[in-house]
N, C-alpha and C positions, 0 to 999 in steps of 0.2 A: 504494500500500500504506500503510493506514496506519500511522503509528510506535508510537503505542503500543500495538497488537498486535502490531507487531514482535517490542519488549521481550518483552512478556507469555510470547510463544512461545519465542522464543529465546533470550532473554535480555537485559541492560541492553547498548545501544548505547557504553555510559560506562566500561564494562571486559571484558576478558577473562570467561569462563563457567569459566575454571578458572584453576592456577598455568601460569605458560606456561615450555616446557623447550626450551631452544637445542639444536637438533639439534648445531652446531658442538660442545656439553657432550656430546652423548650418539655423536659420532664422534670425538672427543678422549679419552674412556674406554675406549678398546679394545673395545669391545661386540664379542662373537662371534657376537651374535644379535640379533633385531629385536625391539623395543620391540613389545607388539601392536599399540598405537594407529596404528602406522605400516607394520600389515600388509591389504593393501589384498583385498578380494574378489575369490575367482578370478577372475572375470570381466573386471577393471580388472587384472589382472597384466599385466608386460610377458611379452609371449610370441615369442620369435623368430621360431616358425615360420612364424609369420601377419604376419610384416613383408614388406615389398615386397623386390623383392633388392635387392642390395648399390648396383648401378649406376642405380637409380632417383631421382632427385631431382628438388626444386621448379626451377621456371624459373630460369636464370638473364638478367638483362636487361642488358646495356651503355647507359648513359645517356648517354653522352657523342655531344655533337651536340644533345642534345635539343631545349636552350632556347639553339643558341645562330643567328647570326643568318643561318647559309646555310638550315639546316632542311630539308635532304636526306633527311638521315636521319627526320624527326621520325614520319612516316608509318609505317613501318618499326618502329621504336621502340613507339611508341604501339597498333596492332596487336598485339604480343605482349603488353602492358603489357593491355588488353580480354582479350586471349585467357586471363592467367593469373588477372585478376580474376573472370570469369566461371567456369571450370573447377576452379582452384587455391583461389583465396581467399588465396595464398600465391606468393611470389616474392623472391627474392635479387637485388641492384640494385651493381653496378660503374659508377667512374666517376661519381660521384653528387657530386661536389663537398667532399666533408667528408676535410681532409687525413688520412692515414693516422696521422699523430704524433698525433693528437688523438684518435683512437679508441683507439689502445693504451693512451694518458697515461690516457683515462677508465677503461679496463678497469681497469687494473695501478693505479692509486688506489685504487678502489675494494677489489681486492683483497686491499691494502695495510690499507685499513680492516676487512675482515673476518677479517684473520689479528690482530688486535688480540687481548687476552686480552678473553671474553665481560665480564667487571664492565668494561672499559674501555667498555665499548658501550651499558650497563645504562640509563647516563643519557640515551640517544634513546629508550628503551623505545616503543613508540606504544600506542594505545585504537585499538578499533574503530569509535570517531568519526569520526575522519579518514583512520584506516592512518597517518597520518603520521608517518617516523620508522623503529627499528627493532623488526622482526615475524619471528614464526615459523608464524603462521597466518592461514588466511583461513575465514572464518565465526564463527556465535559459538553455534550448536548442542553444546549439553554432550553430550561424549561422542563428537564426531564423529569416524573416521578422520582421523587426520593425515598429508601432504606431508613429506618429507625433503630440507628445505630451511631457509633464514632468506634474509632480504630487509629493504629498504631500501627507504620510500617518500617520494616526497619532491612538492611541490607546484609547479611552475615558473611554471604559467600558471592563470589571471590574478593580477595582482602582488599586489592586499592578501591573496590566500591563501597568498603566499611568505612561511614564518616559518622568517627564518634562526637561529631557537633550533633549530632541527629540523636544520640540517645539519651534518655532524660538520665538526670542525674539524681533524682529523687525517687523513691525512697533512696535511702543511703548505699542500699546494699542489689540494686537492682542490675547497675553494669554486669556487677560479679554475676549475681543469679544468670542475667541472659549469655553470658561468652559461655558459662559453664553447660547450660539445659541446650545451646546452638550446637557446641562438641557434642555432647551425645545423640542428639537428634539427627546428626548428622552421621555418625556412628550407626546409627540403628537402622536408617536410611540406605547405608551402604550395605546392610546386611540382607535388606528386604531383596532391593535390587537381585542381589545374587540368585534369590531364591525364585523372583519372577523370572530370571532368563533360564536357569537352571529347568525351571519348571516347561518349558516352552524347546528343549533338547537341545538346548542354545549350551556354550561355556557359561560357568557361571559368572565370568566378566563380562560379557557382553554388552548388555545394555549398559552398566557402567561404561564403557569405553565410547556407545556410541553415546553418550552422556559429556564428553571431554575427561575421560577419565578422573585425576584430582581435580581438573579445573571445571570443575559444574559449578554451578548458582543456588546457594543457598538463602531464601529470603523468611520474615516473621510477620506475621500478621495479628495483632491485638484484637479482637473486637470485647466492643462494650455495649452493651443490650440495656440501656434505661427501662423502666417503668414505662407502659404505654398504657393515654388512657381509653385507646379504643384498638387492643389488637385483631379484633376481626377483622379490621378494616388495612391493617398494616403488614409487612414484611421487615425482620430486621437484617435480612440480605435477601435479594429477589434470585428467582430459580439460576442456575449455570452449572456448569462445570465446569472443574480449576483448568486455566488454561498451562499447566504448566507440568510438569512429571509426578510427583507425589505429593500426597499432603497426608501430614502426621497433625491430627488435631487432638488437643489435650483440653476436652471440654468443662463444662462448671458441669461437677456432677451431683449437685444442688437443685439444679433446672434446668429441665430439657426445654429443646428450643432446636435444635438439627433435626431437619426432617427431609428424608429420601422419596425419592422418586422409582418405585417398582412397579412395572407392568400398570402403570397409569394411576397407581396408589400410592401417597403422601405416607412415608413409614417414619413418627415419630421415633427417632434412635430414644436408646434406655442407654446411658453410658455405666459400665461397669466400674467400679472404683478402682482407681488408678489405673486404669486402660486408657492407649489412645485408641484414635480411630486414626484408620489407616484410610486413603483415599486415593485412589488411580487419577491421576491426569491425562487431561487431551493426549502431551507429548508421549507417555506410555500407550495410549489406542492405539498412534499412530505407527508408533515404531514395532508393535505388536501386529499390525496392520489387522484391529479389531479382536484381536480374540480375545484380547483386555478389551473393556469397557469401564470408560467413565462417564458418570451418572450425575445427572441431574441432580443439584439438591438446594434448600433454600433453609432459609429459619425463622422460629416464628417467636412472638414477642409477647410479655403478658404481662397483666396490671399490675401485679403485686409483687414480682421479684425483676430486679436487676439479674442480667448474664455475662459472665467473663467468660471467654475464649480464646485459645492461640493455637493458629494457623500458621505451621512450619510448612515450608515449597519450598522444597529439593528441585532443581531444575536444570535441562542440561544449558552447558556451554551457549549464551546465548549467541555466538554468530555463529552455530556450526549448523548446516540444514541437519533437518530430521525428518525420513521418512523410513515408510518399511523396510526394515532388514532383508537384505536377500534373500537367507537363509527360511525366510517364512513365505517368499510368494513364490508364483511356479505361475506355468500357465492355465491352470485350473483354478488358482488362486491370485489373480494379478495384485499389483497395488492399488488400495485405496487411496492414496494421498500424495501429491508430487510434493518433492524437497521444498522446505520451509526453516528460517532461522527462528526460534526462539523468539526474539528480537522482533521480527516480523509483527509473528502470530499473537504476541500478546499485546500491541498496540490495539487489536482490536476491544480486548477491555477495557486499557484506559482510556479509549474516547470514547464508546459507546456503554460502558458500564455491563452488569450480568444483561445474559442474553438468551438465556436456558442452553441450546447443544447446538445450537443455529449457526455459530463458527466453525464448530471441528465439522459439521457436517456438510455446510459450505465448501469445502475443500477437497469433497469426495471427489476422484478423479471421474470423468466421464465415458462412461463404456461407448466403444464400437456400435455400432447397431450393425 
């Protein structure tokens, strides 16, 4: 795409398209009513009746044993680990190595940072250049429907794109928490990988390498869920899927609020404690050329509790193209998707904001007739 019809359509890449208003301002003013900007199309409403029931959730997987050196289990493991990437696009992971003190310390920090008063917060403001920083929107379409939310984006990987002007310095011990909870996420990330190419008859480096090997993109994503006081009416992130390789999310397991898209049913996740949820990206369909699938998902907002969330994206090397792997098409099986950077494809979020699956699917190659 190029960029300067980017701008032209949607606006300068260099700033906001309007004044931007902190939901946390507009759920700390006692609002008895929704803002319209933040009243979403029939269509896009959360609607209960058409949720899965109550007792329905994403897989969950016990890791333990996996990598380690009897590998009993690994077979076992690895199988449901295929079955929920191919099916789900979506799965909840116990036993994963990452201590449980170090996931609450990240949550309850970060929380810590967004109960701040909003001017304490003013000076991370971000542009839609980077995201990086602190946001209340995604896109840059004047006039578009607004998310009932604010968020925190921050840059891990690779290093010269780490600008620690960008991370708050408040609470005291927050730097330490996120370099520390980044390492292992990114740890853990690397292990998954293995196990999705491995699963696929692939080396188990494989997708890592078509990834840039060490040199892939690691980024964090904060969300902050206020009080609403009309969430039938609202979204506190509208439908997509992540444009980017994986996302390890470590949700408030306080209040659910993730909810999946299966077979055309809204499946409220149940977050296990101290499980993450694990999430297939566009970039992994693609280079999977679909046999992974990523999935649709949105979240939803409610009167009475505040939601913290972080959203870790492992991503590859952003100017390397990415498409299917050789070793997966044939002529019975061609390619879905011609080569694409990273870089490219996710401009498409920053200027037009979630979009439910409308991009990756956009890109399907076009068959012969």
């Amino acid at each position: 795409m190029n960029m300067d019809m980017t701008k032209n359509k949607k606006g300068s890449m260099d700033e906001w398209p309007e004044p931007i208003v902190r939901v946390q301002s507009l759920a700390e003013s006692n609002l008895s009513f929704l803002p319209d900007r933040y009243i979403k199309p029939a269509s896009l409403r959360p609607n209960t009746t058409e949720d899965a029931p109550a007792a329905t959730n994403i897989p969950i997987i016990d890791l333990e044993g996996l990598f380690s050196e009897e590998g009993s289990s690994d077979d076992v493991i690895m199988a449901h680990i295929s079955e929920a990437c191919r099916e789900w696009g979506f799965f909840q992971v116990v036993n994963h190595g990452v201590k449980p003190e170090l996931m609450d310390a990240a949550r309850e920090n970060w929380r810590e940072f967004f109960h701040m008063p909003v001017n304490a917060k003013e000076t991370y403001s971000n542009s839609p250049r980077t995201y990086e920083g602190y946001g209340s929107r995604l896109g840059v379409t004047k006039g578009a429907s607004l998310d009932w939310s604010d968020y925190y984006f921050l840059h891990l990987l690779p290093h010269h794109l780490k600008d620690f002007n960008k991370w708050p310095s408040f609470p005291p011990t927050i730097r330490e928490v996120i370099g520390e909870y980044g390492k292992e996420l990114v740890n853990l990330s690397g292990r998954i990988m293995r196990v999705l190419s491995t699963n696929l008859g692939l080396k188990d480096d494989k997708f890592q390498d078509a990834f840039g090997g060490e040199n892939i993109g690691a980024c964090l994503r904060v969300n902050y869920y206020p009080k609403c006081p009309r969430p039938e009416l609202a979204l506190g992130l509208s439908p997509h899927s992540d444009p980017g390789g994986m996302t390890i999310l470590l949700p408030d397991d306080q209040v659910f609020g993730l909810q999946v898209r299966k077979n055309d049913t809204w499946i409220t996740v149940k977050p296990h404690p101290h499980a993450f949820i694990v999430n297939i990206g566009d970039q992994i369909q693609i280079l999977s050329n679909a046999t992974y699938k990523s999935v649709e998902h949105r979240v939803i907002v409610n009167s009475n509790k505040e939601r913290v969330s972080l959203a870790f994206f492992y991503n590859p090397k952003s100017d390397i193209p990415i498409q299917p792997l050789q070793e997966l098409v044939s002529a019975h099986n061609p390619p879905l998707y011609p080569p694409m950077t990273f870089d490219q494809y996710r401009l498409f979020i920053r200027t037009q904001g979630p979009q439910g699956k409308s991009h990756v699917e956009s890109h399907i190659s076009p068959r012969p007739r």
